[in-house]
C-alpha positions in Angstrom: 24.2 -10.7 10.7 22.5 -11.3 14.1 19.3 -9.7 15.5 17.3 -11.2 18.3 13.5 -9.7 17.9 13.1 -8.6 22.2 9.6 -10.3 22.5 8.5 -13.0 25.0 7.0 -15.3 22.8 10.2 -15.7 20.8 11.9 -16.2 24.1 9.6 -19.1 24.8 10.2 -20.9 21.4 13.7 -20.6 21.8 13.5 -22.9 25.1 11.1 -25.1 23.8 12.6 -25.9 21.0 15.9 -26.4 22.8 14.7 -29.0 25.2 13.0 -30.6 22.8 15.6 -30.7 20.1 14.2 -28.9 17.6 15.3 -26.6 15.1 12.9 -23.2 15.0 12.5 -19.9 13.1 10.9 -16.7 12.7 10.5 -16.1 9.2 8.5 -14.0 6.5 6.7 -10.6 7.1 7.4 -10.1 10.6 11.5 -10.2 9.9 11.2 -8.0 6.8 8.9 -5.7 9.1 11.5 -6.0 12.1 14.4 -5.3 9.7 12.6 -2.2 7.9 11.1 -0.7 11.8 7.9 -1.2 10.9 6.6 -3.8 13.5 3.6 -3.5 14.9 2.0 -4.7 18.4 -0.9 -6.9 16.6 1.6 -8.4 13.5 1.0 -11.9 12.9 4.0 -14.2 13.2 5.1 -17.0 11.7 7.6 -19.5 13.3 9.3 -22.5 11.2 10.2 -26.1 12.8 12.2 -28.3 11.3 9.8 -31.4 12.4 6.2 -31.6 13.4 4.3 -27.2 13.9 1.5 -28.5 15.5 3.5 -30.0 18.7 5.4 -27.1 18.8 2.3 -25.0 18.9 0.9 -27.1 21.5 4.3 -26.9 23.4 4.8 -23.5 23.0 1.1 -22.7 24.6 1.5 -24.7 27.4 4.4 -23.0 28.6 3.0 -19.4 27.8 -0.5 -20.1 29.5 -2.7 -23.3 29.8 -5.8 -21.4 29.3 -4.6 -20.8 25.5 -6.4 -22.5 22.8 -4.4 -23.6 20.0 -6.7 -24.2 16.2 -4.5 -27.2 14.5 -5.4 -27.1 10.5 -4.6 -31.0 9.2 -4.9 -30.1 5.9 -2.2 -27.5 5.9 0.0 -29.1 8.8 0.0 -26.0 10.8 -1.5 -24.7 14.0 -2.0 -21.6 15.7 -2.9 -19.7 18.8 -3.7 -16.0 20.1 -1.5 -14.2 22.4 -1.3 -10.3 23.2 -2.9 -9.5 19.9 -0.6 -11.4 18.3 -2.0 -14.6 15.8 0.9 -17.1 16.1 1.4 -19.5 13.2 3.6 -22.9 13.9 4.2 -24.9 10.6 6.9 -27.6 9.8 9.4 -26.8 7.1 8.1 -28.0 3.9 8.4 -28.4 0.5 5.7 -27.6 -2.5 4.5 -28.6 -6.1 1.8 -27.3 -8.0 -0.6 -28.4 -10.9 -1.6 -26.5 -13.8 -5.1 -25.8 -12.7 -5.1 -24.9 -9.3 -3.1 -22.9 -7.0 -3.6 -25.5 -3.7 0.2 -27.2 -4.1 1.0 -30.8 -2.7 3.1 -30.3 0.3 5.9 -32.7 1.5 8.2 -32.3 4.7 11.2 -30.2 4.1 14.7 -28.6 5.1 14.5 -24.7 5.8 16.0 -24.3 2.4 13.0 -25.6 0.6 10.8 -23.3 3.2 12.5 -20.6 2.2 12.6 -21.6 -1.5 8.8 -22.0 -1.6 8.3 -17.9 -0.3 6.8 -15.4 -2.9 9.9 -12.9 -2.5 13.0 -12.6 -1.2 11.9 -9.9 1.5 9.9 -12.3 2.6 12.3 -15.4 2.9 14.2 -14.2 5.4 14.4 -16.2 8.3 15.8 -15.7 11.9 17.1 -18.4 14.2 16.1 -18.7 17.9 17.5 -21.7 19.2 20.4 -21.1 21.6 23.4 -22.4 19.9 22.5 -19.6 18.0 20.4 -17.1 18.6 19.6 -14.0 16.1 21.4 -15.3 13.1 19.2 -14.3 9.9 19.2 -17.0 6.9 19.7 -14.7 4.0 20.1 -17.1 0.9 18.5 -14.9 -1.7 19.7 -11.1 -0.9 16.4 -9.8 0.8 18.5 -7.7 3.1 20.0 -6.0 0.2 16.2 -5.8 -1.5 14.9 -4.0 1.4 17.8 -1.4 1.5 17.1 -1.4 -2.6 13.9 -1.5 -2.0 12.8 -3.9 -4.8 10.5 -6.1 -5.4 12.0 -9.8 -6.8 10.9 -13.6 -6.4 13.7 -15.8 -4.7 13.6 -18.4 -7.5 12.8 -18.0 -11.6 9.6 -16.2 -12.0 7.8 -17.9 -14.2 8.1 -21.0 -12.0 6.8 -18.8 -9.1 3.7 -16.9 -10.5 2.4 -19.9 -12.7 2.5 -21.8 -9.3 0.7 -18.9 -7.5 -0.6 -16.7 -9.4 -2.2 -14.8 -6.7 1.8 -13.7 -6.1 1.2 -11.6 -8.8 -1.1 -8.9 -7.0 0.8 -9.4 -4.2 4.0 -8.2 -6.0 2.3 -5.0 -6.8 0.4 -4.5 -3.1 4.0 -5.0 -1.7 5.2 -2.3 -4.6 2.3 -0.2 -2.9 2.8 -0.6 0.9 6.2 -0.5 0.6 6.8 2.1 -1.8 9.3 -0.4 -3.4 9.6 -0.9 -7.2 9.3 -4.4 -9.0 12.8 -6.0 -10.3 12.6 -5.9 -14.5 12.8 -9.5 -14.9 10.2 -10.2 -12.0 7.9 -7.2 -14.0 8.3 -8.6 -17.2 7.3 -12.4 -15.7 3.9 -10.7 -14.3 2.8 -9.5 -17.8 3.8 -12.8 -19.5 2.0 -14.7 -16.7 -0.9 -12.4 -16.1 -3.6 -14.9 -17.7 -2.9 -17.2 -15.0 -4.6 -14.7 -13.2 -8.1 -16.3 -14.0 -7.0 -19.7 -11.8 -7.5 -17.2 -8.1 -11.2 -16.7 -6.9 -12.5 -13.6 -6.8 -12.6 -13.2 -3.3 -8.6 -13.7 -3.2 -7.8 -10.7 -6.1 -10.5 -8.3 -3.5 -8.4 -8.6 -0.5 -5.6 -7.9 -2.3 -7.0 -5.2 -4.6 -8.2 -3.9 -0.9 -4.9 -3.6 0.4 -3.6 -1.6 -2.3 -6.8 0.6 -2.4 -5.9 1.0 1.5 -2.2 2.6 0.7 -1.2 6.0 0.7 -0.7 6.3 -2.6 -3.1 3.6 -4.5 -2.0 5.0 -7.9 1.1 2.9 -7.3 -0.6 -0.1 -7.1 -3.0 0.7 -9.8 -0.5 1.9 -12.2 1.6 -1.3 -12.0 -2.1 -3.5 -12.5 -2.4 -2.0 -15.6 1.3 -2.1 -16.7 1.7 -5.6 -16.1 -2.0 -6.4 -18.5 -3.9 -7.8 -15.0 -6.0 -4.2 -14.5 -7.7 -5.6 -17.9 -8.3 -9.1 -16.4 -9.7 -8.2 -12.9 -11.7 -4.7 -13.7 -11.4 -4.5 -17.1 -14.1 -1.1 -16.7 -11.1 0.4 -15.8 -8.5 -0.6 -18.2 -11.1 0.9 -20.5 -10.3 4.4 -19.3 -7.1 4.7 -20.8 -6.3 7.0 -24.0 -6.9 9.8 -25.4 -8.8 10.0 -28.6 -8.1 13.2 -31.0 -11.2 14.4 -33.1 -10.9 18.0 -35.3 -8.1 18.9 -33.4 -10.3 18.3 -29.9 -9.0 15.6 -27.5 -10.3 14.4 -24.1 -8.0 13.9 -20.9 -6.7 10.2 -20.6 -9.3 9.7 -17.8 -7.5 6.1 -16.4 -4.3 8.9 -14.9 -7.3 11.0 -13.7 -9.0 8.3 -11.9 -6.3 7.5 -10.1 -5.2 11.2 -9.5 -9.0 11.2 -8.2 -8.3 8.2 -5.7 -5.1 9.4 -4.6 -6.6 12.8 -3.8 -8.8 11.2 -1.5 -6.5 8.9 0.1 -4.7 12.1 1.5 -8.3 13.0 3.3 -9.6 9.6 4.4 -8.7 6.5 4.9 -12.4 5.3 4.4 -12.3 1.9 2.0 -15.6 2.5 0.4 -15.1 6.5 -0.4 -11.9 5.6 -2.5 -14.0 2.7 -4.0 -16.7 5.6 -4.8 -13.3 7.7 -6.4 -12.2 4.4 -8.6 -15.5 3.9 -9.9 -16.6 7.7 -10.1 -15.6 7.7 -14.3 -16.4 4.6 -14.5 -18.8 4.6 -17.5 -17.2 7.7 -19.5 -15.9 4.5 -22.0 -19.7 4.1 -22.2 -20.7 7.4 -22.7 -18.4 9.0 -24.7 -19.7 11.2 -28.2 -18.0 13.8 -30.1 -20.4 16.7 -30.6 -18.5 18.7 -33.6 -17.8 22.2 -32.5 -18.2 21.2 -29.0 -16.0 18.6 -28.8 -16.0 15.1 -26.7 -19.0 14.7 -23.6 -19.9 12.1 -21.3 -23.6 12.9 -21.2 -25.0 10.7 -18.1 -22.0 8.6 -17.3 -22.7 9.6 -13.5 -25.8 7.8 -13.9 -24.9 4.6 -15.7 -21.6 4.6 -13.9 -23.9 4.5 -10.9 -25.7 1.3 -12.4 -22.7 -0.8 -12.8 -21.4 -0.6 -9.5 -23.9 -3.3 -8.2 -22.7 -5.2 -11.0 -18.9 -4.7 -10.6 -19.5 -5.3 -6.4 -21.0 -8.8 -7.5 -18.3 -10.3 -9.4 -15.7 -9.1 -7.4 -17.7 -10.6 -4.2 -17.3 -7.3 -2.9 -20.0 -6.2 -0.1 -24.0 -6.2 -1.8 -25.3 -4.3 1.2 -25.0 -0.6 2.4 -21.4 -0.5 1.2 -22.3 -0.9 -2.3 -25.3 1.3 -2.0 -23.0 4.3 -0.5 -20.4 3.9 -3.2 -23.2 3.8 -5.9 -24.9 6.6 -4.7 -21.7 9.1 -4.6 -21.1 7.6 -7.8 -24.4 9.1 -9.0 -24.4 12.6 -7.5 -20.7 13.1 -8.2 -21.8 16.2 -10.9 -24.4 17.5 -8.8 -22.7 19.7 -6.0 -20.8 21.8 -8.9 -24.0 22.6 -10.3 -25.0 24.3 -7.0 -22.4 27.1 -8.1 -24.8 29.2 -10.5 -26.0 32.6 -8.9 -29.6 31.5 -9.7 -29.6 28.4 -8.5 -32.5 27.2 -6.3 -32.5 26.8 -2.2 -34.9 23.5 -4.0 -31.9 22.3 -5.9 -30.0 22.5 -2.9 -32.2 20.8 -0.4 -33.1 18.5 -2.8 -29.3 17.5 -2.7 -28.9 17.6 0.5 -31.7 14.7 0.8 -30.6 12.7 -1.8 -26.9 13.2 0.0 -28.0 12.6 3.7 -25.1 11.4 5.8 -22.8 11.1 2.9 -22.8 14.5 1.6 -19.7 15.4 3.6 -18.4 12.4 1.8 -19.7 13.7 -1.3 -18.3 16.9 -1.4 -14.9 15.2 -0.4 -14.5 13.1 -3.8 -16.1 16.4 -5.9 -12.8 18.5 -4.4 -10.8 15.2 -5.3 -12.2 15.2 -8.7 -10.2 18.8 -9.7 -7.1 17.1 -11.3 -6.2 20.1 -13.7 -2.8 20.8 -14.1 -3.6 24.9 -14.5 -3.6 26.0 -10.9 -6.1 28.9 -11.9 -8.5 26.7 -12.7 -7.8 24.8 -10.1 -8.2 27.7 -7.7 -11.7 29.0 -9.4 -12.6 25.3 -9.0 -12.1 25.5 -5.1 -13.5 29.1 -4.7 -16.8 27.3 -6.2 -16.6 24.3 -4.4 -16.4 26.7 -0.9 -19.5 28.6 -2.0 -21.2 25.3 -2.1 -20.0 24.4 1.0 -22.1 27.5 1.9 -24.9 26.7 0.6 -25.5 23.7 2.0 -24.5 25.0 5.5 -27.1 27.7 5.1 -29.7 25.4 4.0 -29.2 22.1 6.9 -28.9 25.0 9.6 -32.5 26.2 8.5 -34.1 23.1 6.9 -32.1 20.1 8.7 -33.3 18.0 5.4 -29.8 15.9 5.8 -31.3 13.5 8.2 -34.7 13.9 6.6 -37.8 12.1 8.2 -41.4 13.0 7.5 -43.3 15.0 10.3 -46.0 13.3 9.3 -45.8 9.2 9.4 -48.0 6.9 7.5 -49.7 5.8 10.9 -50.8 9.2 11.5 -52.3 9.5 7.7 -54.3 5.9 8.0 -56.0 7.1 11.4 -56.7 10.6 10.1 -58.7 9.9 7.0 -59.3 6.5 8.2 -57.8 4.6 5.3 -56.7 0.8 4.9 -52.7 1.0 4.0 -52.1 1.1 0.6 -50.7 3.5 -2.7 -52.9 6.6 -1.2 -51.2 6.4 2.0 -47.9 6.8 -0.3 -49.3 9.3 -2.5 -49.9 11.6 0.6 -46.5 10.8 2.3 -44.6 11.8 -1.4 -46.4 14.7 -1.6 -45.5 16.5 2.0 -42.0 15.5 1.3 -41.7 16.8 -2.1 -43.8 19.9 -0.6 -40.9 20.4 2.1 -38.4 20.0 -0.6 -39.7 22.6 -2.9 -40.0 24.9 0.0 -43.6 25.2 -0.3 -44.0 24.0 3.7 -41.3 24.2 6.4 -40.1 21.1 7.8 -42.1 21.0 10.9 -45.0 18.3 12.0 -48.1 21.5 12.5 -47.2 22.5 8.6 -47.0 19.0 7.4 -50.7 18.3 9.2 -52.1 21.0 7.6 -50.9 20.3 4.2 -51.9 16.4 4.8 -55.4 17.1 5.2 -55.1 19.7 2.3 -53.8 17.4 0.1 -56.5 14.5 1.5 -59.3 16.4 0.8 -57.8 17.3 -3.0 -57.8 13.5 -3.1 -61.5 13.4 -2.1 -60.6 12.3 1.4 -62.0 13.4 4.3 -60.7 13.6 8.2 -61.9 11.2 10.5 
């Protein structure tokens, strides 16, 4: 089999390498991308030389442009430059070892065959040749071609040998499952789950980009489903694991809620592609483990696992060295008000209840209302249905209440500037005092949201503190 990828920068290797005498190919996820029609402008690329990446790099760039700046890495023996949103790796043929401890493997110069021996799967081994003698030919030695058109997942050389060297390899087995929509080879499968302690060599920040990318697929269930399969769900967010089963009390069970989580998360992932909002669906159940009680003649609750589930997701962000800043603070606060909008469904409920929502929602209750929808899971469409019907009555609601009350992007008329000069007070708790009561007097509905009503009910509220205008 011959292809020749129509792109400039191969073109240039090819005569580079040719006057210098050196052997050079395309290989890994940019030939299993060409070969499946899934390239993209801004892939990365990665070219093999038989001899010394660096100079080849060097070489390469000098011909293309002298203005581009090539980044040599000594430690790793490769090099790389930029070039029409393209990152271009160069990296001499090698061969690798590992210890037990560490995933960082000694690396010696090699033939293409130990290149090639030393990728994760055989979708990824495939390399193309683009020296002129000739040109196109793809190095097939392990069947990738036939994996892609079976679209399976499998290591080029014994599993074991390959995960226990890397065990990062592991979650990339499954986030290439995901992507790709491919399955995982038995034997490979069955390596993962006997390997899956090794799992505790790769920093934390390693398994997050990973677990990222398969929380960025259309279908994260895949990927998810195959982490808990294989035993590494347990090892990497074990709060998880912890969902699965069903426990059966008086004849009363509960729904699994590990297949409803993800059911949850791939019911978003058909509405957004937002990272952090499919976080917010993972961790939405989160601490139903926690909060689980059988009441008898009522049957299995979950009393407040909105609210503790809410409290470990700082927790859970930390150790997976996931972001401690508004990120975290958006997924734990749809975490917590995941129950809330459904309440809002009650003929007597309160335009208080609702504004008070709103303002605990702000920005995010758009968001919000997104995961509650994703959260209706049933498998009996009339509930299903009733569920909607509600869910667009408190779509309603809140519409009717922003357009009158605009609480969503809540500020107080009334500042704590303005209070200090007015009753001519030093900042300090009073200030806050007054400032909590004119927003929770907004909130309530006792004062419109407008600066004249807030005044008066600031000096109202002064004077009941024994303050007096200036």
């Amino acid at each position: 089999m011959k292809i020749f990828p129509d792109n400039r920068i191969f073109e240039t290797v090819a005569r580079v390498a040719d006057r210098d005498n050196t052997r050079a190919y395309v290989i890994g996820g940019y030939v299993r991308d060409y070969i499946m029609g899934r390239v993209r402008p801004d892939m990365d690329i990665d070219i093999v030389v038989i001899g010394d990446g660096p100079a080849m790099a060097r070489a390469v760039a000098r011909e293309i442009s002298p203005d581009i700046k090539v980044t040599v890495f000594k430690t790793f023996g490769t090099a790389m430059f930029r070039y029409k949103n393209h990152d271009i790796e160069f990296v001499g043929a090698r061969k690798e070892s590992y210890s037990e401890d560490s995933r960082k493997p000694s690396v010696s110069p090699g033939t293409l065959e130990d290149d090639q021996n030393r990728r994760d799967f055989t979708i990824n081994a495939l390399a193309i040749s683009l020296n002129r003698d000739n040109p196109g030919e793809v190095l097939d030695p392990f069947g990738g071609i036939d994996d892609i058109r079976n679209g399976v997942i499998r290591t080029p050389l014994d599993p074991d040998v390959t995960f226990s060297d890397d065990p990062l390899r592991m979650m990339r087995a499954i986030r290439f499952a995901s992507q790709l929509e491919f399955s995982i080879a038995a034997k490979t499968m069955d390596s993962i789950a006997r390997n899956a302690d090794r799992i505790k060599i790769v920093s934390a920040e390693r398994i997050t980009t990973e677990l990222n990318k398969i929380m960025a697929t259309a279908r994260p269930s895949v990927g998810f489903l195959l982490l808990e399969q294989s035993g590494l769900l347990n090892l990497i967010l074990p709060e998880i694991a912890r969902l699965k089963g069903v426990e059966d009390k008086e004849g009363k069970g509960h729904k699994d809620n590990f297949h409803h989580t993800v059911k949850v998360l791939d019911n978003v992932a058909e509405k957004s592609n937002d990272l952090w909002l499919r976080w917010a669906a993972l961790l939405h159940d989160v601490a139903k483990p926690a909060t689980k009680k059988f009441v008898p003649g009522t049957g299995w609750t979950f009393h407040g696992h909105e609210y503790l589930g809410a409290k470990m997701v700082p927790e859970i962000f930390k150790r997976l060295k996931l972001p401690l800043n508004d990120r975290m603070k958006y997924v734990r606060k749809l975490v917590g008000l995941h129950l809330r909008p459904i309440s809002l469904v009650q003929d007597e409920v309160t335009d208080s209840a609702v504004r008070r929502l709103l303002f605990e929602a702000g920005e995010d209750i758009d968001d919000l209302m997104l995961l509650c929808e994703a959260d209706i899971t049933s498998g009996n469409r009339m509930k299903v249905k009733k569920h909607r019907e509600n869910f667009a009555l408190v779509r309603r609601k809140l519409k009717e209440i922003e357009e009158k009350d605009a609480v969503r992007t809540f500020q107080p008329p009334v500042h704590g500037e303005e209070i200090i000069s007015t009753f001519n007070i030093p900042p300090g708790p009073m200030v806050g005092v007054i400032k909590s009561a004119i927003k929770e007097a907004i909130l309530d509905g006792v004062i419109p949201n407008e600066y004249e009503a807030a005044r008066e009910f600031m000096i109202r509220k002064g004077r009941e503190l024994g303050l007096s205008p200036a």
